[in-house]
MDTraj code that builds the backbone (N, CA, C; nanometers):
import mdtraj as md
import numpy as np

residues = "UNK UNK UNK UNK UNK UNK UNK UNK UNK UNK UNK UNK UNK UNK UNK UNK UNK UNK UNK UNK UNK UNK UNK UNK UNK UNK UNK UNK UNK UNK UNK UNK UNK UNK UNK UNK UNK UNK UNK UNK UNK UNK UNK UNK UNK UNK UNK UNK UNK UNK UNK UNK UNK UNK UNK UNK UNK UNK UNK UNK UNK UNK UNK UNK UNK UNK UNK UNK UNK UNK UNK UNK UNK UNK UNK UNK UNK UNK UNK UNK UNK UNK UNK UNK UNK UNK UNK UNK UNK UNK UNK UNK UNK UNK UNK UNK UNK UNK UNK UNK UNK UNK UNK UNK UNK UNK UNK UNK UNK UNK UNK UNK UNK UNK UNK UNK UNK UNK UNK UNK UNK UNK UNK UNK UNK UNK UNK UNK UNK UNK UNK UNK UNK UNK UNK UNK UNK UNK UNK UNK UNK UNK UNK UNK UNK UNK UNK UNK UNK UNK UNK UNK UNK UNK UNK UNK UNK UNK UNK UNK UNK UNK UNK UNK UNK UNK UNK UNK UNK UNK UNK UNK UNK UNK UNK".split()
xyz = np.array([
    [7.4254, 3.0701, 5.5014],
    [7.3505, 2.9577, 5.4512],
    [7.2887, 2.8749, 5.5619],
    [7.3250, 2.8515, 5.6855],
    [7.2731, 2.7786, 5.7918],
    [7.1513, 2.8330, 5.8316],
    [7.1398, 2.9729, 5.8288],
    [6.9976, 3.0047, 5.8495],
    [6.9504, 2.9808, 5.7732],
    [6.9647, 2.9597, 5.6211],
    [6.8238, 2.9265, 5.5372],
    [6.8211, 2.7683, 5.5602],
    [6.9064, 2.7264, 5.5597],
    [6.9364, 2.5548, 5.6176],
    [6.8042, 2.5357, 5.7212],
    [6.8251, 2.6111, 5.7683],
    [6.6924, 2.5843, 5.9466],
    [6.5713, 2.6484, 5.8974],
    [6.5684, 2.7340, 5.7692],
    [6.4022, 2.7632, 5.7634],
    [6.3270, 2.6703, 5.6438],
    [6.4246, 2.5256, 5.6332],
    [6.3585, 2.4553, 5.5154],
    [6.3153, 2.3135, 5.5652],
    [6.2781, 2.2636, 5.4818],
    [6.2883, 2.1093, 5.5147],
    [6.2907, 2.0584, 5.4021],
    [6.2916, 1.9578, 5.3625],
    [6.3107, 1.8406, 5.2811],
    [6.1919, 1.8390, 5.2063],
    [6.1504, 1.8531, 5.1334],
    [6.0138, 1.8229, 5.0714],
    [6.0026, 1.6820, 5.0050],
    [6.0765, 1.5821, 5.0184],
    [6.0586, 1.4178, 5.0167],
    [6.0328, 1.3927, 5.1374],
    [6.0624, 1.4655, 5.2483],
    [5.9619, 1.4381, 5.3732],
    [5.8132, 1.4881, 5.4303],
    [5.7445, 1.5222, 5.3183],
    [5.6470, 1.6115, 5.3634],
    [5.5632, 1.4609, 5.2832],
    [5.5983, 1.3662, 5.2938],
    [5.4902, 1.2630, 5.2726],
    [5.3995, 1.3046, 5.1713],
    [5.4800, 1.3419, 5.0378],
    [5.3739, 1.3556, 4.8886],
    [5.4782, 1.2806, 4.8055],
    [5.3551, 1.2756, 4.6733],
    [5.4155, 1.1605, 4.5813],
    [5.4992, 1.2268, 4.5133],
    [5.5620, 1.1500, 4.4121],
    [5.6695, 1.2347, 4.3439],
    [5.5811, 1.3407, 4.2632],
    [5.5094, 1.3003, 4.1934],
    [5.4248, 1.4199, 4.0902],
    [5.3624, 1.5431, 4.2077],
    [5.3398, 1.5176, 4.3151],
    [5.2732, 1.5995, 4.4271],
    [5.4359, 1.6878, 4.4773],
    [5.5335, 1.6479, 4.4838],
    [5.6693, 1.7236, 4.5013],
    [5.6822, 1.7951, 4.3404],
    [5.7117, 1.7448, 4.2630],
    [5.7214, 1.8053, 4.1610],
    [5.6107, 1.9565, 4.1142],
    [5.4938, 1.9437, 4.1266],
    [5.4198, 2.0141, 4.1795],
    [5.4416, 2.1101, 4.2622],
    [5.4946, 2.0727, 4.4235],
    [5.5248, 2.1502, 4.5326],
    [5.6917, 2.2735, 4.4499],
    [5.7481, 2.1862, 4.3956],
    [5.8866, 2.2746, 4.3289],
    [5.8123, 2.3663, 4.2427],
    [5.7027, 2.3060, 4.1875],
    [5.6988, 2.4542, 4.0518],
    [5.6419, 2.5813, 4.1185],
    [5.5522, 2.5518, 4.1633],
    [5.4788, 2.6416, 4.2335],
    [5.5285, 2.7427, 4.3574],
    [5.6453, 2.6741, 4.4388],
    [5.7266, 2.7496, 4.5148],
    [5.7904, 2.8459, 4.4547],
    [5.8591, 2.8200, 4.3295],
    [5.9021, 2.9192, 4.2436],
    [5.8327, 2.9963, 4.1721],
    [5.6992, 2.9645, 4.1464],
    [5.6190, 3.0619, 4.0698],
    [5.5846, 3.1352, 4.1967],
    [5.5450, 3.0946, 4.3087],
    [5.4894, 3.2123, 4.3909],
    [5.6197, 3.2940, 4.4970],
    [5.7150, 3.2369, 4.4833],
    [5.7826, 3.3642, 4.5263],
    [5.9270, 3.3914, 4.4336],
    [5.8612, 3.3822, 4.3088],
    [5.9711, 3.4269, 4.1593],
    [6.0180, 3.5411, 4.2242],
    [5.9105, 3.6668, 4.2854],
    [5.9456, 3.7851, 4.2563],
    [5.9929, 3.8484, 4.3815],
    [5.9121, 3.7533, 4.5156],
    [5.9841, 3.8001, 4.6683],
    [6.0980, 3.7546, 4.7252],
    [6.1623, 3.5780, 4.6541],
    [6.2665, 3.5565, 4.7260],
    [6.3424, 3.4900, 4.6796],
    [6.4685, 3.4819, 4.6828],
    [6.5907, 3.4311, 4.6267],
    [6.5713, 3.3264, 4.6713],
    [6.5969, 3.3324, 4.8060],
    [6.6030, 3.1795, 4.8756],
    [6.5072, 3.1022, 4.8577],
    [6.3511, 3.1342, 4.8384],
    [6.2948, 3.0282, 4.7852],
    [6.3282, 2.9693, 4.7101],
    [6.3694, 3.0702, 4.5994],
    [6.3959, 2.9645, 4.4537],
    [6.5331, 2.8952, 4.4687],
    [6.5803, 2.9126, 4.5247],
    [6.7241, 2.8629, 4.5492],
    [6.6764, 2.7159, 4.6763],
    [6.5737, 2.7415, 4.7645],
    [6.5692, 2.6243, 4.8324],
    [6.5026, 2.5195, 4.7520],
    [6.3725, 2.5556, 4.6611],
    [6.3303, 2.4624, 4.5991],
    [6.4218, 2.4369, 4.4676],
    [6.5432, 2.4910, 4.3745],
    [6.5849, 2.4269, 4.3428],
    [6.6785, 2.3270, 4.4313],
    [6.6844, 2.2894, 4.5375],
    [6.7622, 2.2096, 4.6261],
    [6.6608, 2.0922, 4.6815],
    [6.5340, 2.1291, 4.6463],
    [6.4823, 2.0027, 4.6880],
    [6.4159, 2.0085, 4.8407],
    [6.4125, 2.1472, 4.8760],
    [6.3659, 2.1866, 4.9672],
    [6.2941, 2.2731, 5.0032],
    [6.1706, 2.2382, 5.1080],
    [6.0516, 2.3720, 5.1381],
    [6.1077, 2.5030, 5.2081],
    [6.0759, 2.6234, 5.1539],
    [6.1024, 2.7171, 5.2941],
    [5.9992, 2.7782, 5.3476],
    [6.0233, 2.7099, 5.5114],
    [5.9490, 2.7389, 5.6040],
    [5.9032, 2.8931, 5.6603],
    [5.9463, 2.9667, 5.6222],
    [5.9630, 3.0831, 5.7243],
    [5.7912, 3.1534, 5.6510],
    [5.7480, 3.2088, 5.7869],
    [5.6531, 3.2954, 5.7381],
    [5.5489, 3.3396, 5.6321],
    [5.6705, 3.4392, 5.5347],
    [5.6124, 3.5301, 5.4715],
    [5.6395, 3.4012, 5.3221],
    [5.7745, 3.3054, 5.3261],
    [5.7978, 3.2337, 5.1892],
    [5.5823, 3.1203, 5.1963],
    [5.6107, 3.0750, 5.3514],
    [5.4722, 3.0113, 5.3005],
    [5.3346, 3.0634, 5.2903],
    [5.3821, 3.2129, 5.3175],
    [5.2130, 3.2743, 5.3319],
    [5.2040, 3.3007, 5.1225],
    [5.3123, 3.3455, 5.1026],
    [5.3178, 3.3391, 4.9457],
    [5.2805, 3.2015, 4.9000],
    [5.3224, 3.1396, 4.9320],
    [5.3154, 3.0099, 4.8464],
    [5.1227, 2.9789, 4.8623],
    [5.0953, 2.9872, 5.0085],
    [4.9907, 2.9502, 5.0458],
    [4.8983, 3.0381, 4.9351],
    [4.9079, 3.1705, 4.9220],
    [4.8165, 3.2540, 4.8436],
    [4.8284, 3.2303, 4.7070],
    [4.9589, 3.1980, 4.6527],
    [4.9394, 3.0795, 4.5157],
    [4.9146, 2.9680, 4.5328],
    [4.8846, 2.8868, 4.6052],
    [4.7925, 2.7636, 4.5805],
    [4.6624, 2.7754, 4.6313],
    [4.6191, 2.9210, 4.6604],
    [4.4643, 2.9110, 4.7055],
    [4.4162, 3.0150, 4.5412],
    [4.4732, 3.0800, 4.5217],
    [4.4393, 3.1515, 4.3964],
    [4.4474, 3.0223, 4.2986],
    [4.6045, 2.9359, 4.2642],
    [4.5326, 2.8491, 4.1746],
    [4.4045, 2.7019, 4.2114],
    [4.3973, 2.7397, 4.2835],
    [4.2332, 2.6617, 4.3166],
    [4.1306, 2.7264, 4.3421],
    [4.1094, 2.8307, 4.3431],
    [4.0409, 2.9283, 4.2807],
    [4.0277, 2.8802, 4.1355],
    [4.1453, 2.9068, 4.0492],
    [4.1125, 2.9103, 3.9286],
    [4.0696, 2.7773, 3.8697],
    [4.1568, 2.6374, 3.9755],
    [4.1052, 2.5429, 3.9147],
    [3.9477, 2.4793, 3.9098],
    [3.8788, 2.5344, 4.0248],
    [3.7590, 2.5217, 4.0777],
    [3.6562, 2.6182, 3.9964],
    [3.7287, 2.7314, 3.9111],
    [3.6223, 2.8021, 3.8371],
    [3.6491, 2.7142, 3.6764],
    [3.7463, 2.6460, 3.6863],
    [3.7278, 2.5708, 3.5654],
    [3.6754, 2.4961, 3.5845],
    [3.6685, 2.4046, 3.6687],
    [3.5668, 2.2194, 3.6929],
    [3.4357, 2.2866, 3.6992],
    [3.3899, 2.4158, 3.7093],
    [3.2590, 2.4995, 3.6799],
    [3.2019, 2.5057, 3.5797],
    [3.2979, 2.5604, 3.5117],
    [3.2992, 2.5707, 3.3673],
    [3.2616, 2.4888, 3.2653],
    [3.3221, 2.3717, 3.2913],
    [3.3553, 2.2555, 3.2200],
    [3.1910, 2.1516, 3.2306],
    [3.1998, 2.1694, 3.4011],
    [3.0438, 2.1658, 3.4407],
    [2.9591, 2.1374, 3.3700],
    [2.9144, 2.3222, 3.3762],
    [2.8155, 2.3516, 3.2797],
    [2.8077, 2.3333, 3.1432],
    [2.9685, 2.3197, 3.0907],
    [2.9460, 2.2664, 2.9624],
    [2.9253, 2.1404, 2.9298],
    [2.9353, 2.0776, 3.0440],
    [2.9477, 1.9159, 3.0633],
    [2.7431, 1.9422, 3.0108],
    [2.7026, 1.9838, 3.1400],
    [2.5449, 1.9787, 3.1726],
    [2.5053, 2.0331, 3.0243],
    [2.5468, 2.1217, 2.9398],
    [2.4724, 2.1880, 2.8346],
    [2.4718, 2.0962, 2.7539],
    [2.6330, 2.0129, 2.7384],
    [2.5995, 1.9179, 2.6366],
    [2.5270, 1.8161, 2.6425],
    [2.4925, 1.7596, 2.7591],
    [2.4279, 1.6961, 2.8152],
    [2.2970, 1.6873, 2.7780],
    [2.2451, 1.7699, 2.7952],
    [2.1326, 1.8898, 2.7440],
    [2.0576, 1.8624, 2.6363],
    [2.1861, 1.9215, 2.5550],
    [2.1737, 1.9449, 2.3906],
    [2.1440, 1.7850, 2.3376],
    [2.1843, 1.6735, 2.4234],
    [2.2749, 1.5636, 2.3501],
    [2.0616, 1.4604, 2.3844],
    [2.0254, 1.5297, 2.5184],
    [1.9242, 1.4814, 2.5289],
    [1.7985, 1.5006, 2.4709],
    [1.7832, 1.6782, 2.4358],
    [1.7081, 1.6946, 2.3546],
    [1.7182, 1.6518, 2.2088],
    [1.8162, 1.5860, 2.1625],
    [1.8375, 1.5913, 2.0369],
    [1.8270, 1.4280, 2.0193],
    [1.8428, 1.3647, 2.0969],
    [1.7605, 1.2410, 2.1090],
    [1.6415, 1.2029, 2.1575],
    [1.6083, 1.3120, 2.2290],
    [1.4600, 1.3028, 2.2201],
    [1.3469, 1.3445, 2.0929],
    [1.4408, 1.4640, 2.0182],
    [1.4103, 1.4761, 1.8949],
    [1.4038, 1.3697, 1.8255],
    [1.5641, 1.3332, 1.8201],
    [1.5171, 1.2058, 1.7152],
    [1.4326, 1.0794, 1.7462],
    [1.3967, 1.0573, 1.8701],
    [1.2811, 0.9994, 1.9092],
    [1.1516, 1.0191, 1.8838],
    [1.1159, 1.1408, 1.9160],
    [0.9813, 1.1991, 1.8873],
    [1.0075, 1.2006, 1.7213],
    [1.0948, 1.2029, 1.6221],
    [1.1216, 1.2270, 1.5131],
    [1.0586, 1.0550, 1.4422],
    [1.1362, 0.9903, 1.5430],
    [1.1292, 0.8448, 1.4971],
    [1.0015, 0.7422, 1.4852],
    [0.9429, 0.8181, 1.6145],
    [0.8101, 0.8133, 1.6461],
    [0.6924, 0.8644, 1.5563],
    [0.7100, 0.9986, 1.5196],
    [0.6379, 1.0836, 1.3997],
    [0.6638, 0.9697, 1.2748],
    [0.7795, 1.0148, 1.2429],
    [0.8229, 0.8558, 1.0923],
    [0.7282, 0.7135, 1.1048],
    [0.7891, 0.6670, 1.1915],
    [0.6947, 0.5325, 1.1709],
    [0.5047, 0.5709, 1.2098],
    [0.5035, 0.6480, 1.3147],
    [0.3544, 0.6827, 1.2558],
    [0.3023, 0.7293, 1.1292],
    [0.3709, 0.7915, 1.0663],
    [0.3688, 0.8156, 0.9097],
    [0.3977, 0.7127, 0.8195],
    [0.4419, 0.6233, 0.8791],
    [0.4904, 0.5044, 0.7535],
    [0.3558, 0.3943, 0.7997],
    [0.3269, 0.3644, 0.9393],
    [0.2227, 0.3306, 0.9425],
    [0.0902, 0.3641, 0.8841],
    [0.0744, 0.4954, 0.8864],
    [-0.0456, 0.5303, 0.7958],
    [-0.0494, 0.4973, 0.6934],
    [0.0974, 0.5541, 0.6107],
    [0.1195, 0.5034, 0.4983],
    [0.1022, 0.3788, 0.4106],
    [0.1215, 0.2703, 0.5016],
    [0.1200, 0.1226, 0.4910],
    [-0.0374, 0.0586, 0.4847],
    [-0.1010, 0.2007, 0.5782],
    [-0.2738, 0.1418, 0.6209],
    [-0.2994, 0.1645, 0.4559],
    [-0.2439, 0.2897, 0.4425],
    [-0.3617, 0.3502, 0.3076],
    [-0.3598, 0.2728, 0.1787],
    [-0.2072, 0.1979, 0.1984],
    [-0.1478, 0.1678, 0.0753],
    [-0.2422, -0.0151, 0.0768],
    [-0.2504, -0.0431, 0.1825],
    [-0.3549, -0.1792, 0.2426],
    [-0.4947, -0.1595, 0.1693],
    [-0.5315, -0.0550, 0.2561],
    [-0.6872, -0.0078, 0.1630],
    [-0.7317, 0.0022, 0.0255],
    [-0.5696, 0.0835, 0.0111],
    [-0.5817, 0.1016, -0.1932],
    [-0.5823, -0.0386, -0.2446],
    [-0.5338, -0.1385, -0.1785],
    [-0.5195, -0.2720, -0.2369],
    [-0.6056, -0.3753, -0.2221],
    [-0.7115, -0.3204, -0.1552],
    [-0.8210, -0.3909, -0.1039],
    [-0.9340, -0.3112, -0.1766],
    [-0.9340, -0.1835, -0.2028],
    [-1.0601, -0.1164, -0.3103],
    [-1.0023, -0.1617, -0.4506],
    [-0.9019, -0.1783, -0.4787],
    [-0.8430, -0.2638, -0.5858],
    [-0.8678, -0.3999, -0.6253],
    [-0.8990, -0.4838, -0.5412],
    [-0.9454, -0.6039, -0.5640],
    [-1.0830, -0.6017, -0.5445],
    [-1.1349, -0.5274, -0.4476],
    [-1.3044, -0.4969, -0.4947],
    [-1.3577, -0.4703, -0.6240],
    [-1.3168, -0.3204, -0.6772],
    [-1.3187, -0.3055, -0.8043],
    [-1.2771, -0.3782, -0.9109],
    [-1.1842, -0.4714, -0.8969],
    [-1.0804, -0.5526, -1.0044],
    [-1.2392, -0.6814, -0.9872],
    [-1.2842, -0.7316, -0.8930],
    [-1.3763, -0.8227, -0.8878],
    [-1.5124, -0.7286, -0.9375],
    [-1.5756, -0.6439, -0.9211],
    [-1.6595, -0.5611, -0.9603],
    [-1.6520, -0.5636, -1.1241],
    [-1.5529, -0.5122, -1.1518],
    [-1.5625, -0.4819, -1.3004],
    [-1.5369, -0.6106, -1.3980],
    [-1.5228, -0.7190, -1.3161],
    [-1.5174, -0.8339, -1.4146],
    [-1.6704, -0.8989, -1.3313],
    [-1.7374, -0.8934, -1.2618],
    [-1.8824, -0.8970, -1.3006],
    [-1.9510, -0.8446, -1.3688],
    [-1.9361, -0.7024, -1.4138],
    [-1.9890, -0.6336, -1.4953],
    [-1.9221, -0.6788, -1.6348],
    [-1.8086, -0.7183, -1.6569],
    [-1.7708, -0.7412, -1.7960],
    [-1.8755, -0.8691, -1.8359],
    [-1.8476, -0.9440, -1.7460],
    [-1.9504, -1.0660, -1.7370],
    [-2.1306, -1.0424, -1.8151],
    [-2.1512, -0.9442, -1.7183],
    [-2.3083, -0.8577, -1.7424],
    [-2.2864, -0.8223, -1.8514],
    [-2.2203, -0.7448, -1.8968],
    [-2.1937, -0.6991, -2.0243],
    [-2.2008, -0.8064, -2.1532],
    [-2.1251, -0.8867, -2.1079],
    [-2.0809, -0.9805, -2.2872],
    [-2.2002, -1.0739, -2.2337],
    [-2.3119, -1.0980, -2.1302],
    [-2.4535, -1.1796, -2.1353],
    [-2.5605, -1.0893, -2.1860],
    [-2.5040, -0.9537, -2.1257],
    [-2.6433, -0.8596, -2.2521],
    [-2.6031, -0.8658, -2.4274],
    [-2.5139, -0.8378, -2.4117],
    [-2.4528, -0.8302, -2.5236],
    [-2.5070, -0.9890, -2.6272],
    [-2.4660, -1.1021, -2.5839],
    [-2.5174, -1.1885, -2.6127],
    [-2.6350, -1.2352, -2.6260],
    [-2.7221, -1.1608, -2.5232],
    [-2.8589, -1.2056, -2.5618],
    [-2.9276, -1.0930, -2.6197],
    [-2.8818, -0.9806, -2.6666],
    [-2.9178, -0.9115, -2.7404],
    [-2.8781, -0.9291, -2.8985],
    [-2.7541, -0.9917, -2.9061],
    [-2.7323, -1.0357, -3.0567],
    [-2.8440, -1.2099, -3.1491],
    [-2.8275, -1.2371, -2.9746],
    [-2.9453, -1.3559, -3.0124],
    [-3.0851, -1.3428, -3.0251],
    [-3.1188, -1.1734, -2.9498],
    [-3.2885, -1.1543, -3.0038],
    [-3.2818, -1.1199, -3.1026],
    [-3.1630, -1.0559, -3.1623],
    [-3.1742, -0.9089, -3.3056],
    [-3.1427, -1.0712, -3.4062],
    [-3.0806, -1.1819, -3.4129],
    [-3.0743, -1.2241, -3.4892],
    [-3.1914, -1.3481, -3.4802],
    [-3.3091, -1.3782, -3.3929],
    [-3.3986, -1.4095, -3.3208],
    [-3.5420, -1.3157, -3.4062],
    [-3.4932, -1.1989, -3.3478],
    [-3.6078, -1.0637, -3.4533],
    [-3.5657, -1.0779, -3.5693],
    [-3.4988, -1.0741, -3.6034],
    [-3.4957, -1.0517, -3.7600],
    [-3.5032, -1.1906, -3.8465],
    [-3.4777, -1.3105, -3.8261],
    [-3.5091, -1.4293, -3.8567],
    [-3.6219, -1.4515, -3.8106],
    [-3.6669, -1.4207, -3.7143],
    [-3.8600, -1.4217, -3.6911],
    [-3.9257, -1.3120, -3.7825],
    [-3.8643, -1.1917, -3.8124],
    [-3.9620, -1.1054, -3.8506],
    [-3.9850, -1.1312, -4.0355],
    [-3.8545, -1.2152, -4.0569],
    [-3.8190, -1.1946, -4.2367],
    [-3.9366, -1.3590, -4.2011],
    [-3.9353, -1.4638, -4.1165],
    [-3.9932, -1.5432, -4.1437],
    [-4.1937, -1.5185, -4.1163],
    [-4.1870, -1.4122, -4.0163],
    [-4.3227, -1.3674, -3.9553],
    [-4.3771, -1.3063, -4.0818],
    [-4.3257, -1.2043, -4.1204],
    [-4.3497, -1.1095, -4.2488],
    [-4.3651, -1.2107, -4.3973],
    [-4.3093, -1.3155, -4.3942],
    [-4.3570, -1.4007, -4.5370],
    [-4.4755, -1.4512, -4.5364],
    [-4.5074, -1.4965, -4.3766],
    [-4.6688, -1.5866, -4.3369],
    [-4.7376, -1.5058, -4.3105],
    [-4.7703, -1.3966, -4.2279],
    [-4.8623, -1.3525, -4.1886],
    [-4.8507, -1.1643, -4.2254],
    [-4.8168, -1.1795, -4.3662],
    [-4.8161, -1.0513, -4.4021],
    [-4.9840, -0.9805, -4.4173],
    [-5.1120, -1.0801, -4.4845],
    [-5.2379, -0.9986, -4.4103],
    [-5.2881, -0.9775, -4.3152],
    [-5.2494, -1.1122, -4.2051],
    [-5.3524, -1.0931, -4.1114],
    [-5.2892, -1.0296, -3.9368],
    [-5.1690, -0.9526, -3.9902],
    [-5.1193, -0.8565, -3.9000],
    [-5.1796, -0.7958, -3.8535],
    [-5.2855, -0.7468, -3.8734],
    [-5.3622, -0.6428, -3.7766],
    [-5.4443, -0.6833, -3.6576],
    [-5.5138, -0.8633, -3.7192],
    [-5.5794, -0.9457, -3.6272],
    [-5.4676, -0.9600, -3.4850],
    [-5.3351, -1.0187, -3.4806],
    [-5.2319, -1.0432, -3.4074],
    [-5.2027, -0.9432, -3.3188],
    [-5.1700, -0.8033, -3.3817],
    [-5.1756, -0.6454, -3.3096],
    [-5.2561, -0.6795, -3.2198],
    [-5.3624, -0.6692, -3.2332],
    [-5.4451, -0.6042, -3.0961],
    [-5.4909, -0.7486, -2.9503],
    [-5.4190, -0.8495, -3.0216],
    [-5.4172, -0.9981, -2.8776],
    [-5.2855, -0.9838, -2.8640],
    [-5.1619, -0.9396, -2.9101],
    [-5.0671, -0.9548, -2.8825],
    [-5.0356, -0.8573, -2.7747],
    [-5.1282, -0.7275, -2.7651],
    [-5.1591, -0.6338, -2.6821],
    [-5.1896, -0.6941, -2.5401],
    [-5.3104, -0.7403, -2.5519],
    [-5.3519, -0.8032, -2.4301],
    [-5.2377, -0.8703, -2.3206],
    [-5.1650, -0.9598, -2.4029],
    [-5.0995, -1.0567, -2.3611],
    [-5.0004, -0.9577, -2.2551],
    [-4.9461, -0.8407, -2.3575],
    [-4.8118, -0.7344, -2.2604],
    [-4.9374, -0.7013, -2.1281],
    [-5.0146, -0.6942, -2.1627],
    [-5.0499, -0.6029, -2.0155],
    [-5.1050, -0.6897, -1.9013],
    [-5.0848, -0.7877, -1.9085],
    [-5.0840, -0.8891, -1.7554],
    [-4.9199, -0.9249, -1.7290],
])
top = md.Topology()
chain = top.add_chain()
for i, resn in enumerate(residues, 1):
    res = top.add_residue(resn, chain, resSeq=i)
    for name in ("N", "CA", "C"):
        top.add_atom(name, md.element.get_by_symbol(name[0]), res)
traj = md.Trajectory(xyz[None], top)
């Protein structure tokens, strides 16, 4: 036991935190589970073993798992960047989306302005013309009842000498 005594040290002296020792124990045992007793026997004691071949193992499991941890922060990366990505185009969508909408609701709003403005044109239009209407209308019920109270009174007086009247009453239309 004194020789493995002299190929260790203390691993509360290797100036790491407790989670950084705790760490240093698992991994001593995972990387030499299968080459050495005494590793696992020093790190269950709370101690590194120094010799050689225990730290060239250990060394090649903590460069393989940083390897692996470094192809994950890759990974993660790019999925970081894709979502990233995805998260930008898809607010730019809904931007350009948002943008399209209210330009469409703007139009919408113009046309619906216009319809309400040829609406009150026409709504004023057709009540001038109703206007036009019930003044023809009116002064056409006032000639027909005008003609015909002139003609029943014209026709009692001057039922012979109608023909004299015909031909000056002529004259008169054509200036």
């Amino acid at each position: 036991m004194p020789s493995t005594e002299a190929n260790t040290v203390e691993d509360t002296q290797l100036g790491l935190t407790d989670d950084e020792i705790n760490l240093l124990r698992y991994h001593q045992t995972q990387a030499n589970s299968s080459s050495s007793r005494a590793a696992s026997r020093a790190s269950s004691q709370g101690r590194l073993l120094i010799d050689g071949p225990s730290l060239a193992a250990l060394a090649r499991h903590l460069d393989r798992l940083m390897h692996q941890i470094q192809q994950r922060i890759e990974y993660l990366s790019e999925q970081s960047a894709v979502v990233t990505m995805q998260q930008y185009d898809h607010a730019g969508n809904l931007v350009d989306n948002a943008d399209a909408e209210i330009a469409r609701f703007q139009g919408i709003m113009a046309q619906i302005d216009e319809l309400e403005l040829d609406f009150d044109r026409i709504a004023h239009i057709r009540d001038i013309v109703r206007q036009y209407r019930q003044r023809v209308e009116n002064l056409e019920r006032e000639l027909e009842s005008s003609s015909s109270s002139r003609h029943e009174h014209h026709s009692h007086r001057h039922s012979h000498s109608h023909r004299h009247e015909g031909g000056s009453s002529g004259r008169r239309h054509r200036h």
